[in-house]
VMD Tcl script that draws the C-alpha trace (Angstrom):
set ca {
  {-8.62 -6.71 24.43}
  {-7.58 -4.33 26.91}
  {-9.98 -1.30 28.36}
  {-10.22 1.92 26.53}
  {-11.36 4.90 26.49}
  {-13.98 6.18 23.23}
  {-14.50 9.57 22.09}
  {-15.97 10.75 19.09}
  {-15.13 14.12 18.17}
  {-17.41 16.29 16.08}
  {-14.61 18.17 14.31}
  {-11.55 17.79 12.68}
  {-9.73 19.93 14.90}
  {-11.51 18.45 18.31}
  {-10.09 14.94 17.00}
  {-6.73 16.20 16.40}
  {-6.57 17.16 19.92}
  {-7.65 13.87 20.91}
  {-5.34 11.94 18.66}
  {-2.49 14.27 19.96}
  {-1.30 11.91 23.23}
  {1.00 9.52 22.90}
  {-1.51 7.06 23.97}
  {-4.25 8.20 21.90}
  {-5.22 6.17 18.12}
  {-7.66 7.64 15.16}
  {-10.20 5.07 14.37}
  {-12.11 4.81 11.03}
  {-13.06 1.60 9.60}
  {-10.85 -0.61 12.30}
  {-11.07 -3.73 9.78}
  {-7.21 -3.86 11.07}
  {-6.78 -1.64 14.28}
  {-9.43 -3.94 16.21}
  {-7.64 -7.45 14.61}
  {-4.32 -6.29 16.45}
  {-5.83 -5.14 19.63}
  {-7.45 -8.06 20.27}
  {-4.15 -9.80 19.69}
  {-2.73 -7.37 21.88}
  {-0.44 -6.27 19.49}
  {-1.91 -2.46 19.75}
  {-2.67 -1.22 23.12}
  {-4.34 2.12 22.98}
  {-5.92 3.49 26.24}
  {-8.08 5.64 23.96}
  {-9.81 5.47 20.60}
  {-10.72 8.65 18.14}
  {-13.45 7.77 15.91}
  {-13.62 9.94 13.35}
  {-16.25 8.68 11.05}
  {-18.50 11.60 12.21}
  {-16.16 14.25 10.65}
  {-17.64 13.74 6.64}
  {-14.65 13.28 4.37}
  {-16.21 10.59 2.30}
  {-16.65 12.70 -0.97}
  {-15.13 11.66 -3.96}
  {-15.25 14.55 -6.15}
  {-13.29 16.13 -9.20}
  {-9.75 17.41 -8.21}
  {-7.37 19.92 -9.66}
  {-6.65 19.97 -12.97}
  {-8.69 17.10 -14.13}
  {-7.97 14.66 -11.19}
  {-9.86 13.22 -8.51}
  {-9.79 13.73 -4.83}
  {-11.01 10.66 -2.91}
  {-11.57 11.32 1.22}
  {-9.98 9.72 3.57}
  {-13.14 8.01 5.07}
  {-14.50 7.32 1.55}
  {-15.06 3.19 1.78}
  {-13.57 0.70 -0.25}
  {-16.39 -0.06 -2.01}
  {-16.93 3.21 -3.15}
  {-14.10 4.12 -3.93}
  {-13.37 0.90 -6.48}
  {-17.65 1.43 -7.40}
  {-17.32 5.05 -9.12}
  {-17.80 5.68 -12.30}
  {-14.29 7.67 -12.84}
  {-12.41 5.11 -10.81}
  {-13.88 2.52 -13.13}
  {-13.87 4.09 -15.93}
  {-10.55 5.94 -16.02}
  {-8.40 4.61 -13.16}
  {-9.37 0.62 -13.71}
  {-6.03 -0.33 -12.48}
  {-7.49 1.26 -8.85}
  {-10.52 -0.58 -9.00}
  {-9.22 -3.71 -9.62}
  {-6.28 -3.91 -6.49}
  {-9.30 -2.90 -4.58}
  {-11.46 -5.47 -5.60}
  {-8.34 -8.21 -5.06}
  {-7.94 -7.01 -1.95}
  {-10.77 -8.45 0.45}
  {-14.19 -9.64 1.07}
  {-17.41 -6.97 0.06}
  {-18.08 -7.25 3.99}
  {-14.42 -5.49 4.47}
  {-14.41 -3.08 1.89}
  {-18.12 -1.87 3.09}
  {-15.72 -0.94 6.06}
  {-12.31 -0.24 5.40}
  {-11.76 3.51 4.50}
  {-9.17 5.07 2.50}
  {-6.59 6.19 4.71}
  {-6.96 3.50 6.98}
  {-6.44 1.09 4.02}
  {-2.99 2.99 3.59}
  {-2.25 2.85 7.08}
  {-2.55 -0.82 7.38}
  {0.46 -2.60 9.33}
  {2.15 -5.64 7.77}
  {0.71 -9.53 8.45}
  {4.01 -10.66 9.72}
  {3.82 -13.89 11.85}
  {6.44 -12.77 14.55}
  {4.45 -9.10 14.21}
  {1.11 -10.14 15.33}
  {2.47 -13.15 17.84}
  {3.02 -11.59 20.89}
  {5.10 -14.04 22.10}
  {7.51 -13.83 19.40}
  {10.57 -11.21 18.86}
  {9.34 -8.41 16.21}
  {11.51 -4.64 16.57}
  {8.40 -3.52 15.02}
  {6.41 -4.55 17.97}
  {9.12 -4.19 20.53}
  {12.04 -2.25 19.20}
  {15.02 -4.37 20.33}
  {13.66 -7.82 20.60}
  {14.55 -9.23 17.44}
  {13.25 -10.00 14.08}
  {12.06 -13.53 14.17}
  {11.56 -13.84 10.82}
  {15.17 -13.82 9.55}
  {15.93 -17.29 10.84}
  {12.35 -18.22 10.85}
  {9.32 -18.71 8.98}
  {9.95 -16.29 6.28}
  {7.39 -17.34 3.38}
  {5.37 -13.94 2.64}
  {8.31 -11.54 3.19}
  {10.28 -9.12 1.81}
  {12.94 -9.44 -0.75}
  {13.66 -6.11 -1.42}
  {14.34 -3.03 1.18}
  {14.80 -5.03 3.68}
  {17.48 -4.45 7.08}
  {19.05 -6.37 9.81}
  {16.01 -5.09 11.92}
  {12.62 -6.59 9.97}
  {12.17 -8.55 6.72}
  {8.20 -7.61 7.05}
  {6.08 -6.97 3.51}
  {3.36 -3.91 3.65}
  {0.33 -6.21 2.66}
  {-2.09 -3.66 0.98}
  {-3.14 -4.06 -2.59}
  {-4.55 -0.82 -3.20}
  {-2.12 1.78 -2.15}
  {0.17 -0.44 -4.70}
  {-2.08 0.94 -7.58}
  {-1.93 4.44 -6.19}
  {1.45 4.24 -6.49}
  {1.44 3.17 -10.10}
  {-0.97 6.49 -10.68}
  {0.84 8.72 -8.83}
  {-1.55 9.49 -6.23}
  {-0.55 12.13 -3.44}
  {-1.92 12.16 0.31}
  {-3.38 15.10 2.10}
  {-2.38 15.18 5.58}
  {-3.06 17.40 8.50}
  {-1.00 17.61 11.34}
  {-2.65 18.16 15.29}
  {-1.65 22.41 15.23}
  {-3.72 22.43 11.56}
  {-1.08 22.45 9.03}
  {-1.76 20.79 5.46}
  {0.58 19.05 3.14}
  {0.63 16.31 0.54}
  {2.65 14.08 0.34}
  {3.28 11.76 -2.66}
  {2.21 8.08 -1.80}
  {5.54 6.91 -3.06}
  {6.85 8.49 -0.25}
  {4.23 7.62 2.41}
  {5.34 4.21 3.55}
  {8.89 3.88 4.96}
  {11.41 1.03 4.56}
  {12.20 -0.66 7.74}
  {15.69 0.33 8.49}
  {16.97 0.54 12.03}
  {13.39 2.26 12.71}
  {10.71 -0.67 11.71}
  {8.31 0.68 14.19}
  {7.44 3.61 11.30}
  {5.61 2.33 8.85}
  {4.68 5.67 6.92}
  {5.31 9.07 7.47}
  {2.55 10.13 9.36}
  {3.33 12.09 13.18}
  {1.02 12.12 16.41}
  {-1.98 13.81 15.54}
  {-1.79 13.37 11.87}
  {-4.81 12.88 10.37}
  {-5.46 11.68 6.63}
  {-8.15 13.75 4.95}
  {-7.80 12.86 1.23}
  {-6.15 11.10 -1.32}
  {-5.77 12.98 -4.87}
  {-5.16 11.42 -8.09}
  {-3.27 12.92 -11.16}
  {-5.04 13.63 -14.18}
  {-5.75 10.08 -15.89}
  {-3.36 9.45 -18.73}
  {-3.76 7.25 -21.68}
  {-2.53 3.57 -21.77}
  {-3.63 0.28 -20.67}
  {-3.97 -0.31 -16.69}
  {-3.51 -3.80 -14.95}
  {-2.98 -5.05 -12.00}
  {-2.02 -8.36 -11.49}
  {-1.81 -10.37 -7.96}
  {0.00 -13.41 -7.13}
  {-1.43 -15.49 -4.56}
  {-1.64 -18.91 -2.67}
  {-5.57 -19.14 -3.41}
  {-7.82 -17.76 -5.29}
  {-9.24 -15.28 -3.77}
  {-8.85 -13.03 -0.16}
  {-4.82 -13.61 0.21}
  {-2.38 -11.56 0.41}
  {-0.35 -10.63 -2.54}
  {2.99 -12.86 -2.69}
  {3.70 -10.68 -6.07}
  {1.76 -7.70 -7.53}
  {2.21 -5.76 -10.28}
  {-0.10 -2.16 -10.99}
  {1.09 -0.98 -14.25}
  {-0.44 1.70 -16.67}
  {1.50 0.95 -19.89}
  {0.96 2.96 -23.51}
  {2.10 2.13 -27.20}
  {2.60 4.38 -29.95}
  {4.40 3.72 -33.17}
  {5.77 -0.29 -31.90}
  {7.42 1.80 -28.99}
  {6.52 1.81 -24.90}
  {5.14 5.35 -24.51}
  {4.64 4.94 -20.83}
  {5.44 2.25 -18.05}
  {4.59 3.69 -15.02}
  {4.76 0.34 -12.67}
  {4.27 -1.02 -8.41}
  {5.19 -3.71 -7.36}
  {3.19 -5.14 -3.94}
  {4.15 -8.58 -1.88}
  {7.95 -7.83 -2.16}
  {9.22 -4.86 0.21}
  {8.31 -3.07 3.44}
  {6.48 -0.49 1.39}
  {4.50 -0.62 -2.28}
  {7.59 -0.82 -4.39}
  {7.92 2.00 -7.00}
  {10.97 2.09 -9.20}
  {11.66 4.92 -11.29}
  {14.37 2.94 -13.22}
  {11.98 0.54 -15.39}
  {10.31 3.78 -16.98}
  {13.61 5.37 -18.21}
  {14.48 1.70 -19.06}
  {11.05 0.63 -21.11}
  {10.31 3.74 -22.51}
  {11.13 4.40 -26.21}
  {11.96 0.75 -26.44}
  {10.19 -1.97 -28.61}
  {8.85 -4.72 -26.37}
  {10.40 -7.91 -26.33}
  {11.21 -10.80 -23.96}
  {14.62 -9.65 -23.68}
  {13.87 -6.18 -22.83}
  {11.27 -7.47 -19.76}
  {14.06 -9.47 -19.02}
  {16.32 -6.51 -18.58}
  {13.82 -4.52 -16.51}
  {13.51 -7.62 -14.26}
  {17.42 -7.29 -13.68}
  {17.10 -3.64 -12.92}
  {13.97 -4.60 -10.29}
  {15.82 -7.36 -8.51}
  {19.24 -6.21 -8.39}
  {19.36 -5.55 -4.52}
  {16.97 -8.99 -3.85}
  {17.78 -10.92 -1.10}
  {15.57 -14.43 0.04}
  {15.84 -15.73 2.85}
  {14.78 -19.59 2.06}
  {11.44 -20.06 2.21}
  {11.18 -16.72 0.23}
  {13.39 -17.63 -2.44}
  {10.92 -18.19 -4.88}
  {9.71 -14.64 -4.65}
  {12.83 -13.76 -6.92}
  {11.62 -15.88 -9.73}
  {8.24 -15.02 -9.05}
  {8.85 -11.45 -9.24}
  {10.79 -12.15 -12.69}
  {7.52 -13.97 -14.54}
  {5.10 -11.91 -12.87}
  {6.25 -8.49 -14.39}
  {7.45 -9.85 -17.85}
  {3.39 -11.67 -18.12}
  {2.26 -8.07 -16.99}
  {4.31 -6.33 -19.35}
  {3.55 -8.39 -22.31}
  {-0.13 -8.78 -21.88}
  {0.11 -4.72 -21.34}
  {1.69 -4.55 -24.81}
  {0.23 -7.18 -26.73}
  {3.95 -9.10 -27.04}
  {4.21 -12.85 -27.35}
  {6.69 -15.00 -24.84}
}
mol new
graphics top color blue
foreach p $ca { graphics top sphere $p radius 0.5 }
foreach p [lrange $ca 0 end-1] q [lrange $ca 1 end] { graphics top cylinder $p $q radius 0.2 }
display resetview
C-alpha cells in the first residue's frame, strides 16, 4: 500500500471539498477500497473519511417509504424492523452477501459503490481497460468463469458483484446524491451503475466530489419477496446468478413481477420487459419459459461462462414458481 494522506472532515461540505481533487477518495466502511489498495489497484494520495458526518439514520421517508443513510451499516440496515418486516427481499441479499464481521462495516453507499471482483481487474499485472483504459480486457480470451453474459462490450466482460443493490433494484429504490458545489438529486438505482461500453472505468454515475447521503425506498407494495443466489459454496461467494423478485397473485393472475437479476451484467440487471410480459398472465412453465427468452435474448458466453445462460434460465423459472406457488 502506497502513502497517503488522511483527513477527516467534520462536515458534509468540508468533505466535499476534500473529495473534490482528482486524487482525492471518500472513505466509509473501506471493506473494498482498502482490499484494492493494498493490491495496488487504487492509488489515492488522500483519503476522506466521512464516518464523522452522521448519516446513519434509517427513518420513515416520503409517502410511506423509508430513507436509509448512506453510512447506515449493513447490519442495520438488513436488522430493522421495516426492512424485515416489509422489504424481506432487502434483508435477505444483505444477509447473502458477506460475513457479520463485514456487514458490521460496510455502509450503504459504499456497498453500492463496490467495484467488480474481476481476476484481470484486481491483478495488476494483467490487461483490464477498467484499470488501465487501453490495455486490454483479459478476460475475453481468458479465464472468464464469474462474468458477464449480458451488457457486455469489446472493452470489459466484468460482473458488478453486489447482492444488495440487486434487491434495491427489484424495490425501486432511488439514491440521494450531492455533488462538491452542494447540489442534490436522486437518482433511481436502476440507473446508478453503468454498463461497460467503451468507458469501463465508470462504474456508476457518480462525479468528483459526489457524495452518497441516502438511499430511499418506495412505499412497500404487496406480494411475495425473494431473493435467490446462485453460488459455488454455500455461503460468502459471489452470486454466479441472482434473482430479487417481489411477485403478487390475484384472481390465478401475476399482479406484479417486479424482478433483478445479479451475477450476469456489469450492473444489477433490471428488465422492464418481464413485468409487461408476466403481468395479467396465469403462471405456467411455459410462460417462465418465455420471460427467460425475453431475459437472455442479447446473452453472449464466452466458454467458461456458458453455463450462466442455462443457469440464468432455471434460476428465474424456480424463483418465479416458488413466488407463485406453480409446479414444474
Amino acid at each position: 500500500m502506497r502513502p497517503f494522506d488522511f483527513q477527516r472532515p467534520d462536515s458534509l461540505a468540508h468533505a466535499h471539498q476534500l473529495a473534490a481533487p482528482e486524487n482525492a477518495t471518500a472513505i466509509a466502511g473501506g471493506t473494498n477500497l482498502l482490499d484494492l489498495m493494498k493490491l495496488q489497484v487504487e492509488r489515492p494520495e488522500r483519503l476522506v473519511d466521512i464516518n464523522r458526518l452522521g448519516m446513519t439514520e434509517i427513518a420513515d421517508g416520503a409517502d410511506g417509504g423509508l430513507r436509509i443513510g448512506a453510512l447506515a451499516s449493513n447490519t442495520a440496515t438488513a436488522n430493522h424492523d421495516r426492512v424485515r418486516a416489509e422489504y424481506p427481499v432487502l434483508a435477505r441479499a444483505i444477509l447473502a452477501g458477506a460475513t457479520q464481521q463485514l456487514r458490521n462495516r460496510a455502509t450503504t453507499g459504499g456497498n453500492l459503490c463496490q467495484r467488480t471482483r474481476c481476476y484481470y481487474f484486481t491483478n495488476i499485472d494483467q490487461p483490464c481497460n477498467k484499470r488501465e483504459p487501453g490495455s486490454g480486457c483479459g478476460a475475453i480470451d481468458g479465464i472468464a468463469h464469474l462474468h458477464a453474459i449480458l451488457g457486455t462490450s469489446a472493452d470489459c466482460i466484468a460482473t458488478y458483484p453486489g447482492d444488495m443493490a440487486v434487491a434495491m433494484s427489484a424495490l425501486g429504490a432511488t439514491v440521494e446524491i450531492e455533488s462538491a458545489d452542494g447540489i442534490e438529486r436522486s437518482v433511481p438505482v436502476r440507473d446508478f451503475h453503468l454498463l461497460p461500453g467503451d468507458t469501463p472505468w465508470r462504474d456508476n454515475v457518480l462525479e468528483t466530489g459526489d457524495i452518497i447521503t441516502a438511499v430511499t425506498l418506495p412505499a412497500p407494495v404487496p406480494g411475495k419477496q425473494l431473493y435467490r443466489k446462485v453460488r459455488e459454496r454455500s455461503s460468502y461467494a459471489f452470486a454466479l446468478v441472482s434473482v430479487a423478485a417481489i411477485v403478487a397473485m390475484e384472481d390465478g393472475a401475476i399482479t406484479r413481477a417486479d424482478l433483478a437479476f445479479g451475477g450476469i451484467a456489469h450492473k444489477p440487471w433490471y428488465d422492464p420487459r418481464l413485468s409487461e410480459l408476466l403481468i395479467g398472465e396465469a403462471p405456467s412453465r411455459a410462460l417462465f419459459d418465455k420471460a427467460a427468452d425475453v431475459l437472455l435474448e442479447d446473452a453472449r458466453g464466452y466458454r467458461e461462462n456458458d453455463f450462466k445462460i442455462p443457469l440464468a434460465r432455471r434460476t428465474l423459472a424456480a424463483v418465479l414458481a416458488e413466488a407463485t406457488e406453480t409446479e414444474l
